[in-house]
PDB file with SEQRES, HELIX, SHEET and CRYST1 records, atoms N, CA, C and O in Angstrom:
SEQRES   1 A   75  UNK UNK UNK UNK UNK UNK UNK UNK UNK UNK UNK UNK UNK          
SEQRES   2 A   75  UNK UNK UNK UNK UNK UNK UNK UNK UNK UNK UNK UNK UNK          
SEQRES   3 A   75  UNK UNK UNK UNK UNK UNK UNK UNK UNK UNK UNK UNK UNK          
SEQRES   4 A   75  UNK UNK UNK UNK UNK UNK UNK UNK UNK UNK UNK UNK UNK          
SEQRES   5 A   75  UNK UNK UNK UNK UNK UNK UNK UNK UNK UNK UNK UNK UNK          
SEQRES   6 A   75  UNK UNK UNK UNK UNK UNK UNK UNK UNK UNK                      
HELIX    1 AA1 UNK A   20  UNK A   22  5                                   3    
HELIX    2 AA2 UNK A   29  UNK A   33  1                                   5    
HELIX    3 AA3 UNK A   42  UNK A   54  1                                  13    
HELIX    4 AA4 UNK A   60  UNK A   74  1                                  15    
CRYST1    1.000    1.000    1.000  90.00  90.00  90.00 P 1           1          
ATOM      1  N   UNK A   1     136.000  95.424  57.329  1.00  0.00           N  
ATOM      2  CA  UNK A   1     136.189  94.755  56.072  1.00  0.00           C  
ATOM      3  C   UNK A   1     136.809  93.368  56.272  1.00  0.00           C  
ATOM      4  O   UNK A   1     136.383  92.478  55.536  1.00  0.00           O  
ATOM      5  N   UNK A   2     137.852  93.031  57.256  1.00  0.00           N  
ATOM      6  CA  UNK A   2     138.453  91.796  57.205  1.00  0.00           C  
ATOM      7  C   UNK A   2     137.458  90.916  57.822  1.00  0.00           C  
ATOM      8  O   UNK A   2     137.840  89.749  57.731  1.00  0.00           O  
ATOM      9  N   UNK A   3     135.797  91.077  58.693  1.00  0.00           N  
ATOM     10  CA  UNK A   3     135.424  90.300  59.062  1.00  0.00           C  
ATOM     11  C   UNK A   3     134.335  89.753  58.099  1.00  0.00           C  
ATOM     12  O   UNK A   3     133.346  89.217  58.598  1.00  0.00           O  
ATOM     13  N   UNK A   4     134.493  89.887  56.319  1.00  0.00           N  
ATOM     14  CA  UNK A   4     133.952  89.420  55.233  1.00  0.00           C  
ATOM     15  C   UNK A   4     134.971  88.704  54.948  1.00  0.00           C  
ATOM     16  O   UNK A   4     134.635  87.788  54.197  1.00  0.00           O  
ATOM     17  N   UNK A   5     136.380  88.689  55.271  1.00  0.00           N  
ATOM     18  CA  UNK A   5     136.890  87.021  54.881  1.00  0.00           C  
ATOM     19  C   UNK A   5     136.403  85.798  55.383  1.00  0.00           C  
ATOM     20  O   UNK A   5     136.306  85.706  56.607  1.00  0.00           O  
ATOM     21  N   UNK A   6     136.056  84.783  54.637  1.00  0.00           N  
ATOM     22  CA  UNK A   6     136.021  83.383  54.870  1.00  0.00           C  
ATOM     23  C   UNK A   6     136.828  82.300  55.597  1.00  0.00           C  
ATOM     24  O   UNK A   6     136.621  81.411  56.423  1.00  0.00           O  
ATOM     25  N   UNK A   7     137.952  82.858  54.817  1.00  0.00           N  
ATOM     26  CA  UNK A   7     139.138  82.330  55.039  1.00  0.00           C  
ATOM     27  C   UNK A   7     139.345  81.079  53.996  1.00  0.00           C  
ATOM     28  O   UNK A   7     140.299  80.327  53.799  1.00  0.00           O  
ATOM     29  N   UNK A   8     138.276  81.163  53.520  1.00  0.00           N  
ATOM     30  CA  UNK A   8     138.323  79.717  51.997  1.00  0.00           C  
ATOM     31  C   UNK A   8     139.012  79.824  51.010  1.00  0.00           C  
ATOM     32  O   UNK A   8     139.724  80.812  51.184  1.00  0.00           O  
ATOM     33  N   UNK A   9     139.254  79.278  49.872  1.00  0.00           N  
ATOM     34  CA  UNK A   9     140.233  79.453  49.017  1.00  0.00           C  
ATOM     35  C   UNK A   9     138.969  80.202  48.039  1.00  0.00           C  
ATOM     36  O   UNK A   9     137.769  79.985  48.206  1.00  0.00           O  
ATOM     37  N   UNK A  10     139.336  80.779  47.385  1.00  0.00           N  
ATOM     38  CA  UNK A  10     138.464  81.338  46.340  1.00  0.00           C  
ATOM     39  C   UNK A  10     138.201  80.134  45.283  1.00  0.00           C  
ATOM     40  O   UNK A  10     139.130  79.351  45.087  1.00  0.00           O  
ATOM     41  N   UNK A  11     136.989  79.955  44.603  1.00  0.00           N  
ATOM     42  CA  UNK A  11     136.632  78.475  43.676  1.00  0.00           C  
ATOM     43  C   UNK A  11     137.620  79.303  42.473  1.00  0.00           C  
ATOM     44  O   UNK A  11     137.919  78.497  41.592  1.00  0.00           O  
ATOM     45  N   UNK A  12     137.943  80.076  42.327  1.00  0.00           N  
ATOM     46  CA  UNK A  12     138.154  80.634  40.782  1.00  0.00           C  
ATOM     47  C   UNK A  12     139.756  80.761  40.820  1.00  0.00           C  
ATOM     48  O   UNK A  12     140.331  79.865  40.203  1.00  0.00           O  
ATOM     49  N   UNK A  13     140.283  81.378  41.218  1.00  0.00           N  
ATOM     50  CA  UNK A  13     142.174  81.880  41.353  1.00  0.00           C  
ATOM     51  C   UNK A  13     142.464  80.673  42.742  1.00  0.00           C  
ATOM     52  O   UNK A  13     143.555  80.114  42.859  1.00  0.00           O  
ATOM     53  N   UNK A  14     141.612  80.490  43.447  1.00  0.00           N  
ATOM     54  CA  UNK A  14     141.867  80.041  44.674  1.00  0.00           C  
ATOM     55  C   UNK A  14     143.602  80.414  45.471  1.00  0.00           C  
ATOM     56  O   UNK A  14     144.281  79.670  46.178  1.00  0.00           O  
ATOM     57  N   UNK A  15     143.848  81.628  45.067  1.00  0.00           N  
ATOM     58  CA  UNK A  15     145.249  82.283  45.630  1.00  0.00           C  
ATOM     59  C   UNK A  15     144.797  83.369  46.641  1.00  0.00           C  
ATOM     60  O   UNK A  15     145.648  83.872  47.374  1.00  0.00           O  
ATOM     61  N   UNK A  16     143.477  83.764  46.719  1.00  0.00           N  
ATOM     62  CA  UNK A  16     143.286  84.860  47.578  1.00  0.00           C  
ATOM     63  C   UNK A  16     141.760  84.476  48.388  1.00  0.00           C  
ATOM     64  O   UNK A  16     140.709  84.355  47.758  1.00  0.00           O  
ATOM     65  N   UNK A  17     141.875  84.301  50.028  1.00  0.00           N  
ATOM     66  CA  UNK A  17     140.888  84.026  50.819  1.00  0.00           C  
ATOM     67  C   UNK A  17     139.592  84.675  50.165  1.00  0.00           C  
ATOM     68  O   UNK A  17     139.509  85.791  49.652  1.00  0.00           O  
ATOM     69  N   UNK A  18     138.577  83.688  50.309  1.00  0.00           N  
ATOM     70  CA  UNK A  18     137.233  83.927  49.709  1.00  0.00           C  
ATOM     71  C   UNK A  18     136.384  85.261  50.868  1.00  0.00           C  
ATOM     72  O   UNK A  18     136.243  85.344  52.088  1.00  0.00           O  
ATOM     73  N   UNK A  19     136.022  86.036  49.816  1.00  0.00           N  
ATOM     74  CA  UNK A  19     134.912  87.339  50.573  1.00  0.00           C  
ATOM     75  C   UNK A  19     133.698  87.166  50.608  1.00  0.00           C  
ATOM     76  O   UNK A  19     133.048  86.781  49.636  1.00  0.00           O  
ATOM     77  N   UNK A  20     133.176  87.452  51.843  1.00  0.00           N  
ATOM     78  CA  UNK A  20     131.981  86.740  51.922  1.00  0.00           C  
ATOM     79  C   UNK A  20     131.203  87.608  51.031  1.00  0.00           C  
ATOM     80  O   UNK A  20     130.400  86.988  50.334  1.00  0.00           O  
ATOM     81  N   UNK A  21     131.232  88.983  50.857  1.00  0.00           N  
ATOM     82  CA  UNK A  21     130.080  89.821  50.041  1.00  0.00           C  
ATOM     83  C   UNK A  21     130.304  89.039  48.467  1.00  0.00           C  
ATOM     84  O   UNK A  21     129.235  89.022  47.856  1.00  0.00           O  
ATOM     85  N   UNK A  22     131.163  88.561  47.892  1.00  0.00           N  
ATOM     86  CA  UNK A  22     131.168  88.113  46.772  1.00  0.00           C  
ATOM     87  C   UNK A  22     130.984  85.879  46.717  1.00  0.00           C  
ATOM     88  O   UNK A  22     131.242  85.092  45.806  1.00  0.00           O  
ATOM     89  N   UNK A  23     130.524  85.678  47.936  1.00  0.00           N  
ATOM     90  CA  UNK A  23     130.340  84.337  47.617  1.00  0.00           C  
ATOM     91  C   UNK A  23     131.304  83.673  48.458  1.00  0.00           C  
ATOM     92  O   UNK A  23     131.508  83.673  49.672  1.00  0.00           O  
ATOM     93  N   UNK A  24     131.903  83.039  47.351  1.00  0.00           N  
ATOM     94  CA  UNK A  24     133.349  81.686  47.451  1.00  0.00           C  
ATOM     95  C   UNK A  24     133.833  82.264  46.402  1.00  0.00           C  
ATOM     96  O   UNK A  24     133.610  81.818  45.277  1.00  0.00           O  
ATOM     97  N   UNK A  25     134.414  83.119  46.575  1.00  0.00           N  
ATOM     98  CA  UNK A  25     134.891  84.283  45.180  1.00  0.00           C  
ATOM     99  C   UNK A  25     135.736  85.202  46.142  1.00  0.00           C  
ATOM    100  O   UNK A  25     135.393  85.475  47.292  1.00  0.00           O  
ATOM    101  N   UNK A  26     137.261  85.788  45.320  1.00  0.00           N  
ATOM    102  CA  UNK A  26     137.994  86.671  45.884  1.00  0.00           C  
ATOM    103  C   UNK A  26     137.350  88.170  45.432  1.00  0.00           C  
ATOM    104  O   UNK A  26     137.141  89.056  46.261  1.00  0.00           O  
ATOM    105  N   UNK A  27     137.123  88.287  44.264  1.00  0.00           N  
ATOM    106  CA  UNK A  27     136.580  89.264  43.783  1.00  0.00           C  
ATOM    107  C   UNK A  27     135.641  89.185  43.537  1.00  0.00           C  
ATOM    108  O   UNK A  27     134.932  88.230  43.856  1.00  0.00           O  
ATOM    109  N   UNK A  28     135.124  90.570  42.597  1.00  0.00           N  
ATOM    110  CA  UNK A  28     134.036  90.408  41.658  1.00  0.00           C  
ATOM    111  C   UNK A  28     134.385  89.555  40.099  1.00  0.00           C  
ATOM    112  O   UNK A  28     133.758  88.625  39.591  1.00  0.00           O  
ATOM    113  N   UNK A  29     135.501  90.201  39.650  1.00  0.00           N  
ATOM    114  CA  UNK A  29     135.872  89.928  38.603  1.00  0.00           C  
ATOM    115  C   UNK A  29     136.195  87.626  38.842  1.00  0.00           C  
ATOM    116  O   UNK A  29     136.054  86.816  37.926  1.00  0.00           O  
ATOM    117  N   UNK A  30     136.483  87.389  39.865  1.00  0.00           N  
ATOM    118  CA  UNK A  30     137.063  86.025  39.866  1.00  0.00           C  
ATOM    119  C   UNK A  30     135.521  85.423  39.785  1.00  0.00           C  
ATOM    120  O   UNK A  30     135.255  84.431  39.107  1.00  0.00           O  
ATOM    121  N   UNK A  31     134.546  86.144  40.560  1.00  0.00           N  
ATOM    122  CA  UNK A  31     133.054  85.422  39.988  1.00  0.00           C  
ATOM    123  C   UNK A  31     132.454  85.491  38.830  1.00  0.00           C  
ATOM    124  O   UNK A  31     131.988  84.502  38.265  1.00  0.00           O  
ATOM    125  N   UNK A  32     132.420  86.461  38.452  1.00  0.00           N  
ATOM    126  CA  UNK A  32     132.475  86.664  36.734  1.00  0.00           C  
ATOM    127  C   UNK A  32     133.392  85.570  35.936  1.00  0.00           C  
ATOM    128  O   UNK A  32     132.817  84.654  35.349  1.00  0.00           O  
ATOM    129  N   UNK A  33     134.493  85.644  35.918  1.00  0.00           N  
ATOM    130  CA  UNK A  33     134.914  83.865  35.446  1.00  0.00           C  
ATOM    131  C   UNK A  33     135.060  83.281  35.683  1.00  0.00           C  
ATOM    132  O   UNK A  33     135.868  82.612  35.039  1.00  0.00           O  
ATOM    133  N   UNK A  34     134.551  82.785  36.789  1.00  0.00           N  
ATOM    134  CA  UNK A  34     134.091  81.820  37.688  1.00  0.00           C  
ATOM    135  C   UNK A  34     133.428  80.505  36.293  1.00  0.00           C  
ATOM    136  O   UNK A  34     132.419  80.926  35.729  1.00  0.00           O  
ATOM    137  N   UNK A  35     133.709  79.702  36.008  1.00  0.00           N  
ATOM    138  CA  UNK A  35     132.731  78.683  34.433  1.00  0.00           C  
ATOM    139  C   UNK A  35     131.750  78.711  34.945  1.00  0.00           C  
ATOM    140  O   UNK A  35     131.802  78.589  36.169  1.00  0.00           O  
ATOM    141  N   UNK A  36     130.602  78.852  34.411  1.00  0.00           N  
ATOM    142  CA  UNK A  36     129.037  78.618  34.324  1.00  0.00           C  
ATOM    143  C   UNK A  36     128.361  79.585  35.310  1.00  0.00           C  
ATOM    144  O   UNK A  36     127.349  79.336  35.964  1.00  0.00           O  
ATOM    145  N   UNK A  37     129.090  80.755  35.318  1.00  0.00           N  
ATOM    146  CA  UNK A  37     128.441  81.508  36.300  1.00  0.00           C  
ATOM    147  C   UNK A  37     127.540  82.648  35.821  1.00  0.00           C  
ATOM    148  O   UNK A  37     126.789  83.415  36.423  1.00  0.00           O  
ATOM    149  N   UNK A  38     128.011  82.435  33.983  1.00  0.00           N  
ATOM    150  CA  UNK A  38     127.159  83.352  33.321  1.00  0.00           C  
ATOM    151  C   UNK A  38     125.817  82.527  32.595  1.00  0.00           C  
ATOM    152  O   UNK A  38     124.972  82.954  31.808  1.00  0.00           O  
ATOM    153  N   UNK A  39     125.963  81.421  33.091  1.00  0.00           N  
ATOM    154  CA  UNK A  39     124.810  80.724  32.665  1.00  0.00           C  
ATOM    155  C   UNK A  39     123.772  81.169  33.998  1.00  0.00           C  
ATOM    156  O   UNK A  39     122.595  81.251  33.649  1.00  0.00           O  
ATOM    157  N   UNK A  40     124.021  81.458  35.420  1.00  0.00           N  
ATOM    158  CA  UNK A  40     122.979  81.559  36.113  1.00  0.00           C  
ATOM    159  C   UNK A  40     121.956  82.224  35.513  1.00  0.00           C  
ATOM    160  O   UNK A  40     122.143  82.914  34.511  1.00  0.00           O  
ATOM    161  N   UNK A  41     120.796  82.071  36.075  1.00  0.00           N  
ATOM    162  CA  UNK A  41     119.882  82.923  36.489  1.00  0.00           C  
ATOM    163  C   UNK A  41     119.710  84.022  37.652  1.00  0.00           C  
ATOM    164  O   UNK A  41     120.143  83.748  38.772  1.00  0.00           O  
ATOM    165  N   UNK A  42     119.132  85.173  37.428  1.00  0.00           N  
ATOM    166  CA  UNK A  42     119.038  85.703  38.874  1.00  0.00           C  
ATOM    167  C   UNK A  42     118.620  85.212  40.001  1.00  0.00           C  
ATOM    168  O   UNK A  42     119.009  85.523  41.126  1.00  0.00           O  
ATOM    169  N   UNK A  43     117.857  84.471  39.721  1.00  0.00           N  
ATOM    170  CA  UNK A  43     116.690  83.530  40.609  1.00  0.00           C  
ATOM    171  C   UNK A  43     117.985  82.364  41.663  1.00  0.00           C  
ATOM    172  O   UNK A  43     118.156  82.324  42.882  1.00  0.00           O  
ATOM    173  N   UNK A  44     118.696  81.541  40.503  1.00  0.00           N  
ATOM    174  CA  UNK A  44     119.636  80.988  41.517  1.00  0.00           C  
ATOM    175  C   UNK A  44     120.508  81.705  41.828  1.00  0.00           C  
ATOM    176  O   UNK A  44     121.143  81.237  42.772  1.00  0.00           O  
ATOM    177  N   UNK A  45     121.041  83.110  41.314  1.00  0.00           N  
ATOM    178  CA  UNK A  45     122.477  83.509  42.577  1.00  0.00           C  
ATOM    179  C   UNK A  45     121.353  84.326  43.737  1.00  0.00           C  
ATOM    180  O   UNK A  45     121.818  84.263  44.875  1.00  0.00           O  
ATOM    181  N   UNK A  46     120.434  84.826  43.692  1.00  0.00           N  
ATOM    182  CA  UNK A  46     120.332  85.156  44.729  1.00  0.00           C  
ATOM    183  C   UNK A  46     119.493  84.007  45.967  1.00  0.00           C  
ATOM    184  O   UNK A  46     119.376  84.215  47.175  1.00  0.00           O  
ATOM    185  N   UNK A  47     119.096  83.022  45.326  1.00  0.00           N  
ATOM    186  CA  UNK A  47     119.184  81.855  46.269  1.00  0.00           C  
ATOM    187  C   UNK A  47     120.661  81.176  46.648  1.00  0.00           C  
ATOM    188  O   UNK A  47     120.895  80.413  47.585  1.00  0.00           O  
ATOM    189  N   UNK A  48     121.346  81.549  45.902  1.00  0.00           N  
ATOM    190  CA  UNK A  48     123.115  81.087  46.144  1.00  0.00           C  
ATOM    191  C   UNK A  48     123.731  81.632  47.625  1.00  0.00           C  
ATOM    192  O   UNK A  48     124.285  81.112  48.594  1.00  0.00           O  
ATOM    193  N   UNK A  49     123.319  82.943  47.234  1.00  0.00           N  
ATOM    194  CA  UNK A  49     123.930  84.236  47.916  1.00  0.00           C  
ATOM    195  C   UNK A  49     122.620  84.227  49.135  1.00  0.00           C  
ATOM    196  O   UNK A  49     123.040  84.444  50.272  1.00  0.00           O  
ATOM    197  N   UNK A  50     121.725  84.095  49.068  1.00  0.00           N  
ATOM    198  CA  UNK A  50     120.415  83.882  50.177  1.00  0.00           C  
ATOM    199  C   UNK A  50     121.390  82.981  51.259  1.00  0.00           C  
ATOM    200  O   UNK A  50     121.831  83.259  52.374  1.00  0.00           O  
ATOM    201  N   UNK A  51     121.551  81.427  50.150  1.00  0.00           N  
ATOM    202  CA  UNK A  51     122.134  80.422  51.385  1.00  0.00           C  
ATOM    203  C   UNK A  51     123.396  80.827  52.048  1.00  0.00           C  
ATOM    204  O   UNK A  51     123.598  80.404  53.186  1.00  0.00           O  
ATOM    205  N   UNK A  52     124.348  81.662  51.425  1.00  0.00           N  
ATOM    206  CA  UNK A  52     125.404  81.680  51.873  1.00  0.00           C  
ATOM    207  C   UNK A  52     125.634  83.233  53.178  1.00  0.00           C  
ATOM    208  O   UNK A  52     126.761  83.605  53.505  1.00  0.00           O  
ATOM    209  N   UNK A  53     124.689  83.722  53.575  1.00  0.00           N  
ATOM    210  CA  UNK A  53     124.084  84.978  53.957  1.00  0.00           C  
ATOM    211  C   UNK A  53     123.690  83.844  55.462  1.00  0.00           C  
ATOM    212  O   UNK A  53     124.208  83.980  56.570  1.00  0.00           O  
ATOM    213  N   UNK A  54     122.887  83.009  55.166  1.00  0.00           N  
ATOM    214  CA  UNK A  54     122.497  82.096  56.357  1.00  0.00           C  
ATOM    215  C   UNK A  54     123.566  81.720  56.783  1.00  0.00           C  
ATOM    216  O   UNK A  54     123.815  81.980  57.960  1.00  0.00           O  
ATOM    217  N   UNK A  55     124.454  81.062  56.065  1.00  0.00           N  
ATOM    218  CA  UNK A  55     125.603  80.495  56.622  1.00  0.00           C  
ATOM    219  C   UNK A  55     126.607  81.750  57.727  1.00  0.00           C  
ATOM    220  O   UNK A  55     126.987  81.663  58.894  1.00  0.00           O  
ATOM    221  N   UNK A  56     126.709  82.497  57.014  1.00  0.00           N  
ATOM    222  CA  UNK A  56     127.463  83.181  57.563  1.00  0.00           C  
ATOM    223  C   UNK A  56     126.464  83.835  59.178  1.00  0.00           C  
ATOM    224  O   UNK A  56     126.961  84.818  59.727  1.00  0.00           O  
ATOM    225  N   UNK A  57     125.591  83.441  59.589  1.00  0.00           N  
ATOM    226  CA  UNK A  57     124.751  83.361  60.758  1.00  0.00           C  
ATOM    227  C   UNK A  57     123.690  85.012  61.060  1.00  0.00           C  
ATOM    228  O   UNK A  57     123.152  85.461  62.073  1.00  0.00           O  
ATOM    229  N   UNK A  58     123.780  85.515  59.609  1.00  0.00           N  
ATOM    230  CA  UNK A  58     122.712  86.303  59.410  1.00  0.00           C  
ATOM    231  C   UNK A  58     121.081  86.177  59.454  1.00  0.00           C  
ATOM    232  O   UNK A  58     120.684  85.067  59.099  1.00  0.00           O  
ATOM    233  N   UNK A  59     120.201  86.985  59.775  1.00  0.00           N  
ATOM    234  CA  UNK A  59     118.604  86.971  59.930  1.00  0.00           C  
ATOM    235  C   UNK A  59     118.524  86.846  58.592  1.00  0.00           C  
ATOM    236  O   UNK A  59     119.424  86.907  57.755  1.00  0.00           O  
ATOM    237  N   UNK A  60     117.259  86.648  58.450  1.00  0.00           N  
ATOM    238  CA  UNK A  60     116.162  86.103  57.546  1.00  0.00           C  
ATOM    239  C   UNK A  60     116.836  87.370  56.371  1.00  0.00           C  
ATOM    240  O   UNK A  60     117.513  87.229  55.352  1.00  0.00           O  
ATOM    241  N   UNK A  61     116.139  88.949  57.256  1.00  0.00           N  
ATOM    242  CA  UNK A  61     116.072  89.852  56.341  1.00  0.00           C  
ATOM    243  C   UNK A  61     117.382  89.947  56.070  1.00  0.00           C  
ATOM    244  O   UNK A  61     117.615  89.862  54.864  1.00  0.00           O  
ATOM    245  N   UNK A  62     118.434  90.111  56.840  1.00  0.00           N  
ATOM    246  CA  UNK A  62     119.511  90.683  56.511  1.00  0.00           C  
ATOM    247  C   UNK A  62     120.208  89.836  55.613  1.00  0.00           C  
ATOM    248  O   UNK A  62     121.108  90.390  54.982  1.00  0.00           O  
ATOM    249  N   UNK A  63     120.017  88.630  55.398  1.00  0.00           N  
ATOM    250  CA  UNK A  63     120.610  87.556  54.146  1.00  0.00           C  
ATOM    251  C   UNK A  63     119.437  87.769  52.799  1.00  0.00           C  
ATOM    252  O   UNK A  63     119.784  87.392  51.680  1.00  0.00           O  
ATOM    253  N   UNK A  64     118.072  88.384  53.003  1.00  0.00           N  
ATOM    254  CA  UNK A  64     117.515  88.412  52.135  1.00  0.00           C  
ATOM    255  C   UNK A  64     118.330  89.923  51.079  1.00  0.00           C  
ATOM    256  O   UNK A  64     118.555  89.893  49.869  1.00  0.00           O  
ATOM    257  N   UNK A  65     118.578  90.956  51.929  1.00  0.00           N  
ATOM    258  CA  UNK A  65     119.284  91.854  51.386  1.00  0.00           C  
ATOM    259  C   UNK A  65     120.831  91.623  50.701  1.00  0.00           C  
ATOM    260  O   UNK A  65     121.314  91.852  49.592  1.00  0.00           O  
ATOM    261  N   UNK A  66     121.235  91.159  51.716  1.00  0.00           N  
ATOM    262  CA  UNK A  66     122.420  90.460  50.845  1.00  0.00           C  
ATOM    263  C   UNK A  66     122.291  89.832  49.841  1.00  0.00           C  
ATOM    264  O   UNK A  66     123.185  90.125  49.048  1.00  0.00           O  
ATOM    265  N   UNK A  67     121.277  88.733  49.277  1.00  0.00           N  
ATOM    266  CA  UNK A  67     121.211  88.733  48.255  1.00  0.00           C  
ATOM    267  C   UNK A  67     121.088  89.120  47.217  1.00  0.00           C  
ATOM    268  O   UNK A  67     121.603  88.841  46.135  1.00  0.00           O  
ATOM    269  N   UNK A  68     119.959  90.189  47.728  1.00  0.00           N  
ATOM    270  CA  UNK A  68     119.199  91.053  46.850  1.00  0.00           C  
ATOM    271  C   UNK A  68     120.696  91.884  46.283  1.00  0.00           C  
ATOM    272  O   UNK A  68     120.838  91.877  45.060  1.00  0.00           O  
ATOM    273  N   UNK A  69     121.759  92.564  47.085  1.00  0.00           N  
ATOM    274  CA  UNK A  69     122.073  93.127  46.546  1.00  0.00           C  
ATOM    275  C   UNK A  69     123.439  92.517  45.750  1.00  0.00           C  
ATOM    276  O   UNK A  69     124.033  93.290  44.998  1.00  0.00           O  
ATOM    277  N   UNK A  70     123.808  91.495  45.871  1.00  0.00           N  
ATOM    278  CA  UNK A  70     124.720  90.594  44.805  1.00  0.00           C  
ATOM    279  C   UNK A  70     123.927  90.513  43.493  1.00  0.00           C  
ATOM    280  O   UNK A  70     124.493  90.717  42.419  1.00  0.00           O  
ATOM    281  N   UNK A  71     122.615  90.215  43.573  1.00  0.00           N  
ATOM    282  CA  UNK A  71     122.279  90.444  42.128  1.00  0.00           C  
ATOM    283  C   UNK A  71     122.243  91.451  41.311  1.00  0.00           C  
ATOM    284  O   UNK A  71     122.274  91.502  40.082  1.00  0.00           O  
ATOM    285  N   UNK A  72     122.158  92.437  42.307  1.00  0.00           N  
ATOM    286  CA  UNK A  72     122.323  94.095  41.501  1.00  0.00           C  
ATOM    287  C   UNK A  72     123.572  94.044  41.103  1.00  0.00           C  
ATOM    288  O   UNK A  72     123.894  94.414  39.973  1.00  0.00           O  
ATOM    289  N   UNK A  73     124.288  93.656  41.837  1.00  0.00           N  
ATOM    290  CA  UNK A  73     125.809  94.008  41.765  1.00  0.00           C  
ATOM    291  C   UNK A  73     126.533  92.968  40.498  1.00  0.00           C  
ATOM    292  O   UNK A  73     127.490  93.358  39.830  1.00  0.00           O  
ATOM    293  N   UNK A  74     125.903  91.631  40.319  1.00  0.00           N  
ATOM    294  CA  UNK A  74     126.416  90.734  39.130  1.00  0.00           C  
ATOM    295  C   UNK A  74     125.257  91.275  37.907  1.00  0.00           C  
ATOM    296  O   UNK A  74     125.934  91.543  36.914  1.00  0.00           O  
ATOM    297  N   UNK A  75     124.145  91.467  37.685  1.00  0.00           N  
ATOM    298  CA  UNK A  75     123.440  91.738  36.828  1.00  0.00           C  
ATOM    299  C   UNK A  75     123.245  93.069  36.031  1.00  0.00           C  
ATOM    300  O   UNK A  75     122.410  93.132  35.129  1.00  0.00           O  
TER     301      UNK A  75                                                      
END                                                                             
């Protein structure tokens, strides 16, 4: 579990290191009021969560799943 910290500040509380399964987000709940995050579309968080899956130096598929499943998980 600790090797899903970032070590970033979270964009939302920015008091608790960002998790990678939830973004640049400490939680779920800090992405949820996260401003304009309920304006997304599915289409951009899981291209959000796609790019940030790469970053973190994951395969094709295995960032495609990660995305896939942040959108289940916000939608």
């Amino acid at each position: 579990m600790l090797d899903m910290i970032t070590g970033t500040p979270c964009l939302n509380c920015e008091d608790f290191a960002a998790d990678a399964r939830y973004g640049n987000f400490c939680s779920k709940e800090c992405h949820r009021e996260y401003e304009g995050f309920e304006e997304m579309t599915k289409a951009e968080v899981h291209d959000l969560y796609f790019a940030d899956g790469r970053k973190l130096g994951m395969g094709v598929a295995e960032a495609i799943t990660f995305a896939d499943d942040a959108v289940r998980m916000f939608f």
